[in-house]
C-alpha positions in Angstrom: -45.4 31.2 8.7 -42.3 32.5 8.2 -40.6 34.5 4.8 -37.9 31.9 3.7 -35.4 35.0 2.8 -32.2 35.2 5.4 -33.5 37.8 8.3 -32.2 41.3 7.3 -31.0 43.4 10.2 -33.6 45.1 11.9 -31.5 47.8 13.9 -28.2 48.4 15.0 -27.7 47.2 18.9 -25.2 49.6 20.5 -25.4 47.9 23.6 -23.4 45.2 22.5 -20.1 44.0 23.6 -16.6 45.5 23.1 -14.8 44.5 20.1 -12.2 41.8 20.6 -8.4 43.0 20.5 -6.2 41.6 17.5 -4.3 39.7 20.1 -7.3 37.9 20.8 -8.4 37.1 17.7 -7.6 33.1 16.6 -7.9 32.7 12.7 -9.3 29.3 13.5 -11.6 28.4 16.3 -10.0 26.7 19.5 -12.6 24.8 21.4 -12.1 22.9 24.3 -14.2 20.1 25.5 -17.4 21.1 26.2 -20.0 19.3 27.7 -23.9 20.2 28.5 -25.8 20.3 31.5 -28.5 17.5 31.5 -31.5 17.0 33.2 -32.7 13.7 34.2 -33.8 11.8 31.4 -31.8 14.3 28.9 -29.9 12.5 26.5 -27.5 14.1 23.7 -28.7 12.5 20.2 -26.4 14.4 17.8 -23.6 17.4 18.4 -21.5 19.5 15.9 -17.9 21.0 17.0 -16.8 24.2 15.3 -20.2 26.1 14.8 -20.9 29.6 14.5 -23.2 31.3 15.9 -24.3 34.8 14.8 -25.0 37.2 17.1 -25.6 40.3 15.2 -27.0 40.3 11.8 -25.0 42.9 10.1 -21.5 42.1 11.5 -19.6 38.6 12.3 -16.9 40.4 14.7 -19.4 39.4 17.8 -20.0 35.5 17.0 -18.9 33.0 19.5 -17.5 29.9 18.4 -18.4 26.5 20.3 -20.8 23.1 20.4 -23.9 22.9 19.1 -25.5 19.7 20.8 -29.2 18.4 20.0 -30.6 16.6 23.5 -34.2 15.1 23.8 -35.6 18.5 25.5 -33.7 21.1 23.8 -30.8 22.4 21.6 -28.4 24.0 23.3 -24.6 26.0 22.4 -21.7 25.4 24.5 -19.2 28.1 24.3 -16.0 29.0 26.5 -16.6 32.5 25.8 -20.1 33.8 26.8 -21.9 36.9 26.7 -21.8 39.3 29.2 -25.6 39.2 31.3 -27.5 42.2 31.0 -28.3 44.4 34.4 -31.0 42.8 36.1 -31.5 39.7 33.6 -32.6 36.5 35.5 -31.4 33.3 34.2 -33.6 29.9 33.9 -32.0 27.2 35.8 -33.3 24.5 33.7 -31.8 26.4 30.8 -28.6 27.7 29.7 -27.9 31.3 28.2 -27.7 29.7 24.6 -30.5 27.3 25.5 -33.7 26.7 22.8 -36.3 24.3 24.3 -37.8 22.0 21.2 -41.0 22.9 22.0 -40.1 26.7 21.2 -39.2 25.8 17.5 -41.5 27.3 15.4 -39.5 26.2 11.8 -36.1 25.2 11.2 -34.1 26.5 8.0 -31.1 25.1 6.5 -29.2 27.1 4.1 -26.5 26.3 1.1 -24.5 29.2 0.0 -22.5 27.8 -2.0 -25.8 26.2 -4.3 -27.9 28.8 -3.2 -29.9 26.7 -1.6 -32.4 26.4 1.6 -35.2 24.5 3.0 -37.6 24.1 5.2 -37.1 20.7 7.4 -40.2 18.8 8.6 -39.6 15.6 10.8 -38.3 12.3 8.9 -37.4 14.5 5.4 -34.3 14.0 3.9 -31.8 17.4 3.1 -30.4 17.0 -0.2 -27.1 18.8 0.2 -25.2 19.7 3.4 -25.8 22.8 5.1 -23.5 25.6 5.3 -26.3 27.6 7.9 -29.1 27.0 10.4 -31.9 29.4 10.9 -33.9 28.7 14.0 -37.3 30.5 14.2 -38.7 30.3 17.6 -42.1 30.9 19.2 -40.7 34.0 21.3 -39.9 36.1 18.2 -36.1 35.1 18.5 -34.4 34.1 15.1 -31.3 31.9 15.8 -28.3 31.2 13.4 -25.4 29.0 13.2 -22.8 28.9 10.5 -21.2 25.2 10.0 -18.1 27.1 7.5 -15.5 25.0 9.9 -17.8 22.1 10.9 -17.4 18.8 8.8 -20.2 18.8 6.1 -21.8 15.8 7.1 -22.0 16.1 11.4 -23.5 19.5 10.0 -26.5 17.8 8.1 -26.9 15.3 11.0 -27.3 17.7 13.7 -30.0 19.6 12.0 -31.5 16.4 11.0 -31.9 15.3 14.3 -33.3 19.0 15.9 -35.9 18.5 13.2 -37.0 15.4 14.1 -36.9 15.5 17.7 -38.7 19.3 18.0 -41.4 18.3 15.8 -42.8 14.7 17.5 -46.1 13.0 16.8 -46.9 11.4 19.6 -47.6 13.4 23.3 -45.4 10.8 25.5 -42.4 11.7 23.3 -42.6 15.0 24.9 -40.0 15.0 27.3 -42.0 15.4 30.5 -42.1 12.1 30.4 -38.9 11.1 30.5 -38.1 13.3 33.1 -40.6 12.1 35.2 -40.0 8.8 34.4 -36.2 8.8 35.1 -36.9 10.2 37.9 -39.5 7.9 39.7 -37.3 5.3 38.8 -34.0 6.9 40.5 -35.5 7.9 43.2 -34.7 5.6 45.9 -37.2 7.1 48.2 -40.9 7.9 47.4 -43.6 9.4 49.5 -46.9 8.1 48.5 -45.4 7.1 45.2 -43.8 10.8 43.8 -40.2 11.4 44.0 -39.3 13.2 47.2 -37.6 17.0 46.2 -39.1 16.2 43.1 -41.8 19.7 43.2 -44.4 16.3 42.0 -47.8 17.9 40.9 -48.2 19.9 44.1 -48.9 23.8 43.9 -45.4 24.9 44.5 -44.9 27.7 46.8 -45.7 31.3 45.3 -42.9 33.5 43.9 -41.2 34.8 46.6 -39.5 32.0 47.6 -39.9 31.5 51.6 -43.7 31.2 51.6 -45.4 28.1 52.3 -48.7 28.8 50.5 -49.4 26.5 47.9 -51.3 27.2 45.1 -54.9 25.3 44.9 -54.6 22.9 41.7 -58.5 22.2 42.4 -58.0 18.7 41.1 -59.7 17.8 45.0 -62.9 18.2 46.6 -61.6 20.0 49.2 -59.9 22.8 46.8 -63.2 23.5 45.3 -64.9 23.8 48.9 -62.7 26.2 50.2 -63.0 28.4 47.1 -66.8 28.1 47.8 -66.3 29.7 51.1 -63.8 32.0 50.3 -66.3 33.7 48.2 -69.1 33.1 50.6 -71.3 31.2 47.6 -74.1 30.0 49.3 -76.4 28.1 47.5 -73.4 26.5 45.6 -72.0 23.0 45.8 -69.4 20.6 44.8 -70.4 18.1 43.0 -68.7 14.4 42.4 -70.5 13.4 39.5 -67.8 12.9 37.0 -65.1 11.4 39.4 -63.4 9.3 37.3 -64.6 11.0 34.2 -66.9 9.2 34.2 -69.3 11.8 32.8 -66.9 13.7 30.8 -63.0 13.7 29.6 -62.7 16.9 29.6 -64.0 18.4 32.9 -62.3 18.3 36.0 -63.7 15.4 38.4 -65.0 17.9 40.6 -66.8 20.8 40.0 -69.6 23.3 41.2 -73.0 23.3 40.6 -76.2 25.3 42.1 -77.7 23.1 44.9 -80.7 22.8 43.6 -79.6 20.6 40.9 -79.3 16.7 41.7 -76.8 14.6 40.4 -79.6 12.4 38.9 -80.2 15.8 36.8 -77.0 16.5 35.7 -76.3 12.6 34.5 -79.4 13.5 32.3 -78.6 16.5 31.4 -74.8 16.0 30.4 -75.8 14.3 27.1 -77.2 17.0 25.7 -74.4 19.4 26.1 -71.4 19.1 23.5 -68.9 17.6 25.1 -71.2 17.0 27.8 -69.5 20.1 29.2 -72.3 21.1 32.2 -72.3 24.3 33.7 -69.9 25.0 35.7 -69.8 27.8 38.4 -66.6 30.1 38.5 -67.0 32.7 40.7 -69.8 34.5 42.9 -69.7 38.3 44.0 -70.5 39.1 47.7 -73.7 40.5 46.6 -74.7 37.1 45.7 -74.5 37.3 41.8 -72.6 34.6 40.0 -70.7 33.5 37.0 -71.3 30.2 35.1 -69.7 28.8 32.1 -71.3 26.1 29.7 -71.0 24.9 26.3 -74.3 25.2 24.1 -76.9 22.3 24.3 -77.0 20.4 21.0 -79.9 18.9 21.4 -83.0 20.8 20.2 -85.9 19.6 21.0 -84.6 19.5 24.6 -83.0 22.6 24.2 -85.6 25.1 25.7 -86.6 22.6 28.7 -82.9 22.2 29.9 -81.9 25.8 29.3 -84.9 27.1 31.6 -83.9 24.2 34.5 -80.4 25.7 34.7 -81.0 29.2 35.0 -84.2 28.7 37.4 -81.4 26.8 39.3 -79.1 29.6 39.1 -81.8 32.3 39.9 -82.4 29.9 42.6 -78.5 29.9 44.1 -79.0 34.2 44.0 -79.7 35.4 47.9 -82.3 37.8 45.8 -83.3 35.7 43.2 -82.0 38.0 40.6 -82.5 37.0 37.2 -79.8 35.3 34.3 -77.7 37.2 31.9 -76.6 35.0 28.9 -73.7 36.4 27.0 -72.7 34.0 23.8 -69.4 34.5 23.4 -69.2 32.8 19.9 -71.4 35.9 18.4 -70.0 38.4 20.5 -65.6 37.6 20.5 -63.2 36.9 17.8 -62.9 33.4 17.0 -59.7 31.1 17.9 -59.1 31.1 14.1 -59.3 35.0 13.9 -56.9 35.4 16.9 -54.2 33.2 15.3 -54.3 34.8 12.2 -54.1 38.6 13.9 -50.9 36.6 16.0 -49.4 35.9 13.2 -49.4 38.9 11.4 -48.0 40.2 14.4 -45.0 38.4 14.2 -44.4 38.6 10.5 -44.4 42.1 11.4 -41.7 42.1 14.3 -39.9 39.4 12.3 -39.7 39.4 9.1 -40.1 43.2 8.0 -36.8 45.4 8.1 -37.7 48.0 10.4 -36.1 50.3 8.2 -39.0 50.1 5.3 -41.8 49.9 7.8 -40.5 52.4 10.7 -43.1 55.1 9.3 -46.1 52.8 9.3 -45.4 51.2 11.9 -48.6 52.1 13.9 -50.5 51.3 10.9 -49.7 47.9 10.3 -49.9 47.2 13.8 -53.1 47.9 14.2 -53.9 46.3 10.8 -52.8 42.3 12.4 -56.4 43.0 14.6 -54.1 41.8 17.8 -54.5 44.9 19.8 -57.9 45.2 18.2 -58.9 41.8 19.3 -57.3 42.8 23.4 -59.6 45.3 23.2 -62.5 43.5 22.1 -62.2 41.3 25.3 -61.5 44.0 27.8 -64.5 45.7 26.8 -66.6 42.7 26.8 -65.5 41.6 30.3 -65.7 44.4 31.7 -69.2 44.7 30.4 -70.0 41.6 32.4 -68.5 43.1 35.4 -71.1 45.9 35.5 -73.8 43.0 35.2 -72.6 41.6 37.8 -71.6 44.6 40.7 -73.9 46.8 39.5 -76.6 45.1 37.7 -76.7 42.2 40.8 -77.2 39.4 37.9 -75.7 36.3 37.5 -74.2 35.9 34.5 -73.8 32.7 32.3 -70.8 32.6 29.4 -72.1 30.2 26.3 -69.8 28.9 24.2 -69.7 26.2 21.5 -67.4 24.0 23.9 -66.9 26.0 26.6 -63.2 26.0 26.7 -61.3 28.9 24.9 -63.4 31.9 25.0 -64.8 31.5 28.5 -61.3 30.5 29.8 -59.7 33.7 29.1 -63.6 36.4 29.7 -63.4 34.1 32.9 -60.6 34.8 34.1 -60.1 38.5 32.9 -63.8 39.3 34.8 -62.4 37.9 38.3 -59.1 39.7 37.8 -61.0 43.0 37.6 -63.2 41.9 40.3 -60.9 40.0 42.9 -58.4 41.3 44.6 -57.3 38.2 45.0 -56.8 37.2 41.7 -54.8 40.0 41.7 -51.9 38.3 43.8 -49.4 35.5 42.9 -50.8 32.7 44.4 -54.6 34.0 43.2 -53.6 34.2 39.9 -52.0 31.3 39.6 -55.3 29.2 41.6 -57.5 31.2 38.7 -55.2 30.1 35.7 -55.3 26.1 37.1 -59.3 26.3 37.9 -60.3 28.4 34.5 -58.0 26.9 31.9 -56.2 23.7 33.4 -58.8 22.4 35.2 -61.4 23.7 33.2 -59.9 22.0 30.2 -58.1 24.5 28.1 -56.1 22.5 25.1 -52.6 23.3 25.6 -51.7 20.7 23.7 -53.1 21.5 20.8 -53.2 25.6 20.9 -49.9 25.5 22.1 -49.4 23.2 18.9 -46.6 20.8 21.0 -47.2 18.4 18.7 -46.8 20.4 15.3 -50.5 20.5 14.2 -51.0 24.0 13.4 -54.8 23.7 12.5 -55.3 23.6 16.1 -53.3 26.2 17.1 -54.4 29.7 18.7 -52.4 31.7 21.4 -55.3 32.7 23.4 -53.8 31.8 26.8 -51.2 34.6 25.2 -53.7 37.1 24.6 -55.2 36.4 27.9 -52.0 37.5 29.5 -51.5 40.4 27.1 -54.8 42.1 28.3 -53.7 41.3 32.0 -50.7 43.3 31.1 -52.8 46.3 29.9 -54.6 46.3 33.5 -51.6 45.7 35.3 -50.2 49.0 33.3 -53.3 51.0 33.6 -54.0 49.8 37.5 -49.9 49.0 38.9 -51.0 49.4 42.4 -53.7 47.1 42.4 -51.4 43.9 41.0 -49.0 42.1 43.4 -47.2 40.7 40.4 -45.1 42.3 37.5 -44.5 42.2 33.6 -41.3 40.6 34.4 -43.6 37.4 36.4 -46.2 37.4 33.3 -42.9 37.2 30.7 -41.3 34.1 32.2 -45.2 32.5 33.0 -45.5 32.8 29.2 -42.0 31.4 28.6 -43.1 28.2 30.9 -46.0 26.9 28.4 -43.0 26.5 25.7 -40.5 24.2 28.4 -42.0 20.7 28.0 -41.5 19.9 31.2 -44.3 21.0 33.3 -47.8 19.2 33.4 -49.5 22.1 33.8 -49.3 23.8 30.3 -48.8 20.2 28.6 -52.2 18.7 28.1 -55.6 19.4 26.7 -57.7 18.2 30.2 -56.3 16.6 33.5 -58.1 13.3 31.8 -55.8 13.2 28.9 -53.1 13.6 32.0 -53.6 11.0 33.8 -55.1 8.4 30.6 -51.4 9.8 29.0 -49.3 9.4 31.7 -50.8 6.1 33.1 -50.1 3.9 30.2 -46.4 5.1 30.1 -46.1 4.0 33.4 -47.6 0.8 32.7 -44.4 0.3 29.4 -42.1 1.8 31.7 -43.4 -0.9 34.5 -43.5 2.4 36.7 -45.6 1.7 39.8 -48.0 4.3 40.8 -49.9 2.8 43.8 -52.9 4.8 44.6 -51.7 7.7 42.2 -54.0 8.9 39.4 -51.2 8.9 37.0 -47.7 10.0 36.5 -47.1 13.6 39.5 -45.0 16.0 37.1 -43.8 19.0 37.9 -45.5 22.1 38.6 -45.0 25.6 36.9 -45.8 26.9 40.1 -42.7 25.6 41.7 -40.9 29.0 40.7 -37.5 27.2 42.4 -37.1 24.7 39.7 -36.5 27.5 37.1 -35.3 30.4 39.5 -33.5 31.6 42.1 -34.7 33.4 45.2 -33.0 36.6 44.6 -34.7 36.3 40.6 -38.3 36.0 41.8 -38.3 39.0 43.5 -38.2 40.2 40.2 -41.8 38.7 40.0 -43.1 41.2 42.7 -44.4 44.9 41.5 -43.0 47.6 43.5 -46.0 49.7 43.4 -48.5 47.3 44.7 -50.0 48.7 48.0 -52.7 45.5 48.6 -55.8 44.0 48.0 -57.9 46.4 49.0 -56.9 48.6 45.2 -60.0 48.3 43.1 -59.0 47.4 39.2 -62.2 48.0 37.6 -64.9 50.0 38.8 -68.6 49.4 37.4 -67.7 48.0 34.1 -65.5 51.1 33.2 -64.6 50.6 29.4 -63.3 54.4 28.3 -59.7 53.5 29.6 -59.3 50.5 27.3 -59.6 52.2 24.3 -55.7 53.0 24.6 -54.2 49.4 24.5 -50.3 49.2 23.7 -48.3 46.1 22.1 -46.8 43.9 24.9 -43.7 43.1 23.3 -42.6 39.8 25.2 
């Protein structure tokens, strides 16, 4: 993933701090006692005194001395002398300024000078020699480093022992959402309906601005489902309860929508032919009456044809004009997950690895040569393709794919953003992000790769927020929220903490955090498993005054189109979204 060689320096930062004066300067570190901030549930298992940590990579006059402490969530360096905050930074209230969450390691480095020595630590290995540097890589492109030259030897090798083992777990309830939540249903001394009170539980949260009440719809309820129904004034269109208590399939929501015309007797039947007995499911429907459906392919083939024609005569059916079906197979038409982690991480060898120095003049060139902005492009265009289907063209439109959960989440979702104003707020974006992808079963768990399997792995949520971006830049008065709200949503799926961005389907949630209840003799009552926390609760990680920071100046309402009649030309000019 990463080049083993120590990071060269990249640029020269000349917005760095002042120099210290010579009366200032100690020839040996004085550190007083410093102790971390813990969240409930947070436990320190190893600290270091007298560490080092670098802060520009071509001169040491800038390093601050201080902790380094290893907790069950994240590593963290305590220092009685921190840097100045830029001009309009915000600051993460679960996190402090040195703060790495564990699930934002990405490979872990220790280096020997004096042997000329490194390696790269995996959980439960052993490290031969004691360390004289750490070299974090982490998933946001940040490279960390600590020098141990005044630390004891062995504390040195223990520490990084420890932040190797514990960012690099095996097992999901070893994440430590559920610790938190457990600590905290068990110190809680009173409970509404089970979930901690203050607690932000599994509800929506309010939206970004910090004094509404709106909640965002988690559609994990009938009632969620219905309401979208007739927000979009889908007639012909209804929920259905057939896999309430999954017991259909594990990786659909319990309640979804379906075309009217379809019985549950039907679907039961049908289901089994589907992989992953992932049925269609209805998304969205324009006011014209056209709609758009998502299902993975049918595996069966001799009942292929027969249960293909069903659907879509029910879907032709649930159109006020009867319009006919447009089938777009994603699979032949998209990138794969595969092709858009390897363009991802060519990307980040590039903004890592490379001295800018020796690739300043083809700098263009190799960007373009990861596929990344390539790949944006590719499902831009193909959305917005759909989009003219669907306004101008009056069909309905059905996305096929093998599984129906990682292309279709993000074409999905990019189609209503052009379409619906809505979509195009806070609290609408965040209701489209829980019913496409958390709902709809999107595998954060495994392409967010929490738990170190990197076969899985594939930042398409990412890219889905990349080519967001290049709307937002291309349209800024038709989006309610900023770059600065789309930075620190990314920034959430790497805080293990949150429910939302934890799991691969709200099954694996509540089969997950049901049994650790049960060893942790947690009661639950009429809860469907353990309530955690919601990214949308923007207060948990920020202040008021930091999410306006969330709110674009220039939008001027819903009423902004983004996309008119499939218009492609503009996307032809996509530009690197550097995080």
């Amino acid at each position: 993933m990463f080049s083993l060689k120590p990071p060269r320096p990249t640029f020269r930062s000349y917005l760095l701090p002042p120099p210290q004066t010579d009366d200032k300067i100690s020839s040996e570190p004085k550190i007083k006692k410093l102790e971390p901030v813990l969240l409930p549930g947070e436990i320190v298992v190893n600290e270091v005194n007298f560490v080092r940590k670098c802060i520009a990579t071509d001169t040491s006059q800038y390093d601050l001395w201080g902790k380094l402490i290893c907790s069950n969530f994240k590593i963290s360096f305590i220092t009685d002398d921190p840097m100045p905050l830029q001009k309009f930074h915000y600051r993460n209230l679960l996190l402090g300024e040195h703060d790495v969450p564990l699930t934002c390691i990405e490979q872990i480095v220790t280096v020997n000078d004096h042997k000329r020595k490194q390696k790269v630590l995996g959980p439960n290995q052993k490290l031969k020699f004691n360390p004289t540097e750490l070299i974090i890589y982490c998933k946001d492109f940040r490279i960390v480093r600590f020098r141990f030259d005044e630390s004891g030897p062995e504390s040195a090798k223990k520490v990084c022992l420890a932040i190797a083992h514990y960012s690099q777990p095996t097992d999901l309830q070893l994440l430590f959402a559920f610790e938190y939540v457990g600590k905290k249903y068990h110190n809680s001394a009173h409970k509404i309906n089970g979930i901690p009170s203050g607690d932000g539980g599994g509800g929506g949260g309010n939206g970004a601005g910090g004094g509404s009440s709106q909640k965002t719809p988690l559609f994990e309820t009938y009632s969620d489902w219905d309401r979208e129904i007739k927000r979009t004034g889908a007639s012909g269109w209804r929920v259905c309860s057939v896999n309430e208590g999954y017991m259909i399939s594990t990786c659909l929501p319990e309640y979804f929508v379906v075309p009217s015309s379809l019985a549950d007797q039907d679907l039961k039947i049908f289901s089994h032919s589907f992989v992953g007995r992932r049925m269609p499911l209805w998304c969205w429907s324009h006011s014209n009456g056209s709609a758009l459906v998502r299902m993975a392919l049918i595996k069966d083939a001799l009942q292929q044809r027969k249960i293909d024609q069903r659907i879509c005569n029910a879907i032709t059916k649930s159109h006020p004009q009867r319009s006919d079906v447009y089938k777009s197979d994603l699979d032949k038409t998209l990138p794969n997950i595969q092709e858009v982690q390897a363009a991802f991480v060519k990307l980040k060898q590039l903004c890592v690895n490379e001295p800018f120095e020796e690739t300043e003049e083809k700098w263009l060139s190799s960007l373009e040569n990861t596929r990344w902005l390539e790949y944006v492009r590719a499902f831009l265009k193909h959305s917005a393709e759909l989009v003219y289907m669907l306004e101008s063209k009056h069909l309905s439109v059905v996305l096929q794919e093998e599984e129906g959960r990682d292309l279709s989440c993000c074409v999905a979702s990019l189609v209503q953003v052009m379409l619906d104003p809505y979509f195009r707020t806070i609290i609408g974006f965040q209701s489209l992000i829980q019913k496409e992808w958390v709902m709809a079963g999107y595998q954060f768990l495994d392409r967010c790769n929490h738990l170190k399997r990197s076969e899985k792995e594939s930042p398409l949520f990412l890219l889905f927020l990349d080519a967001t971006w290049q709307l937002l830049e291309q349209y800024p008065a038709a989006f309610e929220f900023s770059e600065t709200y789309l930075a620190v949503l990314y920034d959430s799926t790497r805080i293990s903490l949150f429910g939302t961005f934890l799991f691969n389907s709200p099954h694996q949630r509540v089969k997950q955090s049901t049994e650790f209840a049960i060893s942790k003799n947690i009661q639950l009552g009429d809860e469907k498993g353990l309530q955690f926390p919601s990214v949308w609760d923007w207060s948990l990680q920020f202040t008021a005054k930091d999410r306006t920071l969330f709110h674009n100046p220039f939008y001027i309402g819903k009423s902004t189109p983004c996309v008119h009649n499939g218009s492609v030309k503009s996307f032809k000019r996509t530009k690197v979204w550097l995080l």
